[in-house]
N, C-alpha and C positions, 0 to 999 in steps of 0.2 A: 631426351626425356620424353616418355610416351603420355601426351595432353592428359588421357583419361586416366590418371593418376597426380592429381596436383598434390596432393600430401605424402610423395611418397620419401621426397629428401627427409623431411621433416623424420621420417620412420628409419630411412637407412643405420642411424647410428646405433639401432638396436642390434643389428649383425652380429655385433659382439657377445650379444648376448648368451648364444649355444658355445658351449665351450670345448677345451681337450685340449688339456696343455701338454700332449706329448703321441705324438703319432703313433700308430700301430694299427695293422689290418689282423680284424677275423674271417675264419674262414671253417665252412662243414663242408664235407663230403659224404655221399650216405651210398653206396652199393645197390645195386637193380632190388637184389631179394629187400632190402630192407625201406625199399622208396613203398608209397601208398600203390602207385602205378604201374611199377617195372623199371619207371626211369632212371638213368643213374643220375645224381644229384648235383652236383659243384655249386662251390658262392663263396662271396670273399664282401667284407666292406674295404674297402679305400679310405685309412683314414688317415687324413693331412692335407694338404693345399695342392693336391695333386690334378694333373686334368682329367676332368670329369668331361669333356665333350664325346658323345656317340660319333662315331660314322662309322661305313661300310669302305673297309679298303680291295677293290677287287682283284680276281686274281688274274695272270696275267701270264704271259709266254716270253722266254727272255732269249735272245741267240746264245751259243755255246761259246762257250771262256769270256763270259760275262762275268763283272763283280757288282758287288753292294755293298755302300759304305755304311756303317757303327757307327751309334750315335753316343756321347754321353750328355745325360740332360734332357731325357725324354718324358718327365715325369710330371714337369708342367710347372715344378715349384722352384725352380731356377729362376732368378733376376736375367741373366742370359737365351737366345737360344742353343738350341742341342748342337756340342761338337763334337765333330767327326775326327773318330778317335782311329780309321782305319780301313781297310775295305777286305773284303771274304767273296770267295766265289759263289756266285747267284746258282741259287736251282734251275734246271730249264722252264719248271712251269711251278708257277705261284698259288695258291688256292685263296680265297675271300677270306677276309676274317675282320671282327666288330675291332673298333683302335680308342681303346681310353687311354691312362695314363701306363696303368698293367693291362696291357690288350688280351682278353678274354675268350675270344669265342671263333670258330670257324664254322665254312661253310659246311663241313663232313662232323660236325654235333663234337669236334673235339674242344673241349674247355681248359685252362688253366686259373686256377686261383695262387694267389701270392702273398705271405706274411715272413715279412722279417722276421729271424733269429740271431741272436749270437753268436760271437765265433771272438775265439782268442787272438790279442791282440797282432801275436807273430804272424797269425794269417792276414791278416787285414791287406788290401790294395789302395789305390788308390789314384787318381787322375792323372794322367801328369809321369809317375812317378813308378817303374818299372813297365812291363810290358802287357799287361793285362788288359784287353779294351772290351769283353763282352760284359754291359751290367745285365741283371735279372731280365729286365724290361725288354730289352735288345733280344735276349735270348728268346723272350715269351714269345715276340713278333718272329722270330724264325722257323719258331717249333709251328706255327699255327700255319703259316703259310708254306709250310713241307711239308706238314705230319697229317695223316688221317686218324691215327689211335694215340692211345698215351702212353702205351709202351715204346712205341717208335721215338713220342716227343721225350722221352724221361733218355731214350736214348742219343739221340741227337742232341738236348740242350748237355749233357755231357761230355759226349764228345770236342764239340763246339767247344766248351770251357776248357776243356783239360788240353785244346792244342791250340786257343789264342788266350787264354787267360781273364779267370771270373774277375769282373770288380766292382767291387760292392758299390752299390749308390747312396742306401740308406744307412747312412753314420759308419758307412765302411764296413757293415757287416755279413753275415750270411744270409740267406735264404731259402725256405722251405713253399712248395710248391704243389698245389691239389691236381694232377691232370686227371682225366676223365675222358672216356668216349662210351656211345651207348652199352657196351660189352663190360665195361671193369675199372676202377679208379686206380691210382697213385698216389703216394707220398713220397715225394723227394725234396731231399737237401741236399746244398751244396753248400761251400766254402772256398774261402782263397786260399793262393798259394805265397802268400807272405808280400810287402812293397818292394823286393826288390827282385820278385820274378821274373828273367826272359825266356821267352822263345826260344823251345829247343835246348832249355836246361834239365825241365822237370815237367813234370803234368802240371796247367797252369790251376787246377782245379781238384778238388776233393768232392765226392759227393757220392750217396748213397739214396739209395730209393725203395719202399718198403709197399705192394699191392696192399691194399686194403680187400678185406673177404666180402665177396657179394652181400652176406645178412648185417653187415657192420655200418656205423658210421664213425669216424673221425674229423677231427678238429684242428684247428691249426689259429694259434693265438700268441707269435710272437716267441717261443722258444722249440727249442729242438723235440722232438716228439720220437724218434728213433733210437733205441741201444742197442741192441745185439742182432749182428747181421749173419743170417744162415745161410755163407755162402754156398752150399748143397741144392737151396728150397728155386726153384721156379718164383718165389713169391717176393725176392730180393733181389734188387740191379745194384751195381756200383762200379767204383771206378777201379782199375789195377794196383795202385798205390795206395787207399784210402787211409790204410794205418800210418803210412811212412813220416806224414810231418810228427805225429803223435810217440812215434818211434825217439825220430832225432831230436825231437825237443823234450823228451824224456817224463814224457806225458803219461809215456804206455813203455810197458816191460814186459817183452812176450816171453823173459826166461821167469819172468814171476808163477807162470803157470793158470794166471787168470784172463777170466775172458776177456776181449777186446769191446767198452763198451762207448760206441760212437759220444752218445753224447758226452758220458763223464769225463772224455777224453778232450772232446771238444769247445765244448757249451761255457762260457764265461763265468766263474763261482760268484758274482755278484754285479747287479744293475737292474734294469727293467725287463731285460730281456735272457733275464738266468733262472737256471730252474727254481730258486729261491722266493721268486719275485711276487708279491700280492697282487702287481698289476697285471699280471699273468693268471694267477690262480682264483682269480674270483671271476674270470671270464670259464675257464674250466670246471668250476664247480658250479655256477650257472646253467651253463649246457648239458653236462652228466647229470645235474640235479632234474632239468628239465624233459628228458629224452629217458632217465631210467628213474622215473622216481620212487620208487620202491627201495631203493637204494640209498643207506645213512651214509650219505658224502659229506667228509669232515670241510668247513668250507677254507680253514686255514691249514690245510696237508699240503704234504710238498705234491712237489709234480708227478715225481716221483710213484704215486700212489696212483694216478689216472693212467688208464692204459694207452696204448698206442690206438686199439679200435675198443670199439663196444657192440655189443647189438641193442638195436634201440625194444622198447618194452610194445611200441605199438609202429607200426610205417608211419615211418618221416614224407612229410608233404612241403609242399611247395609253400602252403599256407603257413606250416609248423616254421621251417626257416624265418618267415619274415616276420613271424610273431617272435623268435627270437634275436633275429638285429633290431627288434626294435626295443626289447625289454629296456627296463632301467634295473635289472639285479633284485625285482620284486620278489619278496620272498625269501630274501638272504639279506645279512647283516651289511653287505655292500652296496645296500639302495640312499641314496642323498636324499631321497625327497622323506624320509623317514627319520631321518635328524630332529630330536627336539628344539633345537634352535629355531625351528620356523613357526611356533605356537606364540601366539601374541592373546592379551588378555581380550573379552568379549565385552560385552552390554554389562554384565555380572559378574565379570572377573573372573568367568571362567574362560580355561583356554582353548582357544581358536586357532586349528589351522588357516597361516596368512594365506590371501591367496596369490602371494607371489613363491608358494611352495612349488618348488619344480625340481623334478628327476635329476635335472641338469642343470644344475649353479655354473656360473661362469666364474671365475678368478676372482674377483673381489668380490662376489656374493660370499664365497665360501670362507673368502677373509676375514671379512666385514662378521659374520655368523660364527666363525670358528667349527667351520662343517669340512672335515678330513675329505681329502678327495678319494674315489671310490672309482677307479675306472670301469665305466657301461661296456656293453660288447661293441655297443658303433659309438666312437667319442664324435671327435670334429669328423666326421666322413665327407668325404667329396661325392661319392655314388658306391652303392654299392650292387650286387647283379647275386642275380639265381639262375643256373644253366639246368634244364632240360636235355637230356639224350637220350632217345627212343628207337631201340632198335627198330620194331616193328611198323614206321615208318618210312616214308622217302626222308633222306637228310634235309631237304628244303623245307619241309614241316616237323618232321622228328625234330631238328633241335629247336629249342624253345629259350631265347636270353630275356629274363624277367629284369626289365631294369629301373632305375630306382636312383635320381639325382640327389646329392646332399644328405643329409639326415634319415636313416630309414624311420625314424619314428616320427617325425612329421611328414615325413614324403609317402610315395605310392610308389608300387611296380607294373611295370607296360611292359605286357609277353610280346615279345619280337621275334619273328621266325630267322632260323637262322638262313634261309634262301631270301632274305630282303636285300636288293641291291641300293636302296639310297633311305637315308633318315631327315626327316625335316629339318632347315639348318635351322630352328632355333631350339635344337637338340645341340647342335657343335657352337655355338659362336658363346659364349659365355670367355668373360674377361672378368680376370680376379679386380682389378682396377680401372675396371667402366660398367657403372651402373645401366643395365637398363631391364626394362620387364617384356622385352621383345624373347630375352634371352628362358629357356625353361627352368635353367637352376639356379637363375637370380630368384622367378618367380616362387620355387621354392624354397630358398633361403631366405627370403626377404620373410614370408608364411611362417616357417619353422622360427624366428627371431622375435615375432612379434607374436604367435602364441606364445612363446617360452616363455616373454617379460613377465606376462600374467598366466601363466601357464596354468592354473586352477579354473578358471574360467576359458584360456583363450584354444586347449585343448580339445576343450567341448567346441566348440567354435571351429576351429578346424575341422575335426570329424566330420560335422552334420554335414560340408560337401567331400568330403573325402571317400566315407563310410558307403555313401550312396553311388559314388562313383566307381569304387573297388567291386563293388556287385553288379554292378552292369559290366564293368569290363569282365569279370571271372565267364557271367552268362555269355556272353558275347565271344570270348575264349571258346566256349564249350560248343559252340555254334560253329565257329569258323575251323576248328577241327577238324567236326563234322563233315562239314561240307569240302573241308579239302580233302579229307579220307576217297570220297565217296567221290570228288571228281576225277579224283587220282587216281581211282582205282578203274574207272567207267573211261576217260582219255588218257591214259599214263603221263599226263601232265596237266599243271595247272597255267591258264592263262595268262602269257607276258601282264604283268601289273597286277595281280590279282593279291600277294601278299604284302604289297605297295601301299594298295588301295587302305587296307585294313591297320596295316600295322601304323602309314600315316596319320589318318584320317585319328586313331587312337592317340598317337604320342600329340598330336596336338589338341582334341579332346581334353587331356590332363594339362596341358600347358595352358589352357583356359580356364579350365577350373581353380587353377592358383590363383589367375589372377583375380578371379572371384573372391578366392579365399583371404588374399589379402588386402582386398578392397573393403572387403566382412571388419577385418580383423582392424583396417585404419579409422574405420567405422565408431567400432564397440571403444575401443581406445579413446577416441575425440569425447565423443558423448559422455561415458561413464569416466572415463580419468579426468578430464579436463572439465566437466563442469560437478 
């Protein structure tokens, strides 16, 4: 326990208080034409008990008919460590890349975002239980440390799946995938090949993958976003078989004469993660609502109705993203903190919003009140990130990973170049089950729990260091650019340490300010609740 916090046990138990009773990552993608700057965009939140710790895994040189072993249980939210489900031959040379729980980012500005989807139950795999050992996760970490583009990686994490077999990690099911490098994005999903697939029966994997057009942005929120694949178009990858389980499980009937359409064939007709789903659809009418608003987006249409891309009505920024992981569904029928149930009588019996009215009720708030839950775009997040890739850049400053511990709407995002070889460790040592404020996403988690309690006043509270702090870093961003442009350009390199220097010296900056923040916030609590 860190001395200069003696009331902080006393606070811990409000943890609880940020809620999300059911995992699920979002995720945008926006195309060069349609970014503010050129860049092409990726982000994903991570949301569930996932590992959230940063580090830099480097890359590396391996001797010839080397393997590497597959893990399953790399996600962080395992009671166990990760078992090794297998081993695959190593590449000769490994590239750098950022390792959370969905490892994100490489040294050559290629990105991957990840959100579960659906998939029928015949597909399902499973641990243990046929031969399938590659999960998402597994797969992400491969494509980053092979792959320079995301055409490459959409091809190789297929490959990989379809000749040792996908398995699913989260609740057994599918998953859809944002790659990106500074040239062009992707959309791809994949699927299993059922719990009783082996090796050298059948392709252990299905999966399909759709470019997104340079002026476009697309979305990814937990179901299938792909139907009709023009095998003809350059704009479409997939795998040889992709009809066939759909075939023989009589899914699809090619003598019907109608098209082959991925998801209705595959997509699950009912849960949280079917095209059906509200927990789905109010994340999707959110983003279209927000990104095209000219447009009367019905907020309760099926999925059906949103397209695979859009073009946005003005360039999508860096800024634009993180103002929307942090919404709370303002503006649409699915915001909580808009519940009449939080109005209590005043001095004159007129009514008062409480000021425990907050965006985000927890489990028995919502009980206790009779307030429907409404799923936000970041519910429980572990971290979420914004990728950066810049052509007209060196890779070491072209990519750009914005990243963002716990809750994007209490939290902040620190630009990290993708050429940073180490991150300060109390970026990685966070323990779901050891408190302390050494660590940066205790610091803000602990911040984001004890605004929430009081979250009408404890908002404002956070802000006034947050808000000041977000502006100095953006200027400070805009500086160090700059000057790496311009060193880059003048010695075609930049000084051992020099994006060390900055991107450190920042990520710990923001881990100080928390603990500000929640020093602020045990503060205001003691004084005004307690007396």
């Amino acid at each position: 326990m860190n001395p200069r916090f003696p009331a902080v046990l006393l606070c811990i138990l409000l943890v609880a208080s940020v809620p999300g009773p059911l995992a699920g990552c979002t995720g945008i993608v926006v195309g060069r034409e349609a970014s503010d700057d050129g860049s092409v965009l990726n982000s994903q939140t991570a949301d569930g008990w996932y590992d959230s710790n940063l580090r830099v895994i480097p890359g590396e040189k391996h001797p010839e008919g080397s393997t590497v072993p597959v893990y399953f249980g790399l996600l962080g939210d395992e009671p166990l460590p990760p078992m090794e489900l297998g081993r695959i031959p190593q590449a000769p040379e490994t590239y750098a890349y950022f390792r959370t729980a969905y490892s994100c980012f490489n040294e050559h500005q290629l990105a991957i975002g990840e959100s579960t989807i659906g998939q029928k139950d015949q597909l399902k795999t499973f641990p243990g239980e046929g031969g399938a050992i590659l999960t998402v996760e597994q797969l992400m970490i491969i494509a980053l440390e092979r792959c320079k583009t995301a055409r490459e990686a959409v091809l190789m994490i297929g490959s990989l799946a379809e000749r040792y077999g996908f398995l699913g990690s989260c609740a057994n099911d599918g998953e859809s995938l944002s790659l990106s490098d500074p040239s062009e994005a992707w959309i791809m999903e994949i699927l299993g090949a059922g719990f009783d697939w082996q090796p050298g029966t059948r392709p252990g994997a299905i999966w399909v993958a759709r470019r997104v057009p340079d002026h476009h942005a697309a979305v990814l929120c937990n179901v299938s976003r792909i139907t009709m694949v023009d095998e003809k178009s350059p704009d479409f990858l997939f795998s040889a078989g992709y009809k066939d389980p759909a075939i023989r499980h009589g899914w699809y009937d090619p003598a019907s004469g109608e098209p082959f359409n991925w998801r209705k064939a595959y997509a699950p007709e009912k849960g949280p993660w079917s095209p059906s789903s509200m927990w789905v659809r109010g994340r999707l009418h959110y983003i279209h609502k927000r990104l095209m608003p000219s447009k009367q987006w019905d907020p309760y249409a099926e999925t059906d109705s949103y397209p695979f891309s859009f073009a946005p009505e003005k360039p999508v920024s860096v800024q634009e993203i993180i103002g929307i992981f942090r919404s709370s569904l303002e503006g649409t029928p699915f915001n909580m903190e808009g519940n009449p149930a939080w109005y209590i009588p005043g001095e004159n019996r007129e009514l008062l919003k409480s000021p425990k009215t907050t965006p985000f009720p927890d489990r028995a708030t919502r009980e206790l009140l009779n307030i429907p839950y409404m799923r936000p775009i970041a519910a429980k997040t572990s971290y979420s990130f914004i990728t950066q890739s810049r052509s007209w850049l060196p890779s070491a400053i072209g990519g750009v990973l914005w990243f963002s511990p716990d809750s994007p709407h209490f939290s902040t995002y620190v630009p990290i170049y993708a050429g940073a070889g180490s991150i300060p460790k109390s970026w990685s040592n966070f323990e779901r089950n050891r408190f302390t404020l050494d660590s940066s996403r205790w610091a803000v988690l602990l911040a984001a729990s004890l605004a929430n309690a009081n979250y009408q006043r404890g908002i404002q509270t956070l802000k006034s260091l947050r808000d000041p702090l977000e502006k100095k870093t953006a200027d400070e961003f805009r500086e160090w650019d700059r000057a790496a442009a311009r060193i880059a350009r003048e010695k075609g390199f930049l000084p051992e340490g020099w994006i060390e220097e900055r991107v450190s010296g920042k990520l710990t900056e923001v881990h100080r300010t928390y603990e500000e923040i929640v020093n602020l916030l045990i503060r205001e609590a003691t004084i005004i609740d307690l007396w």
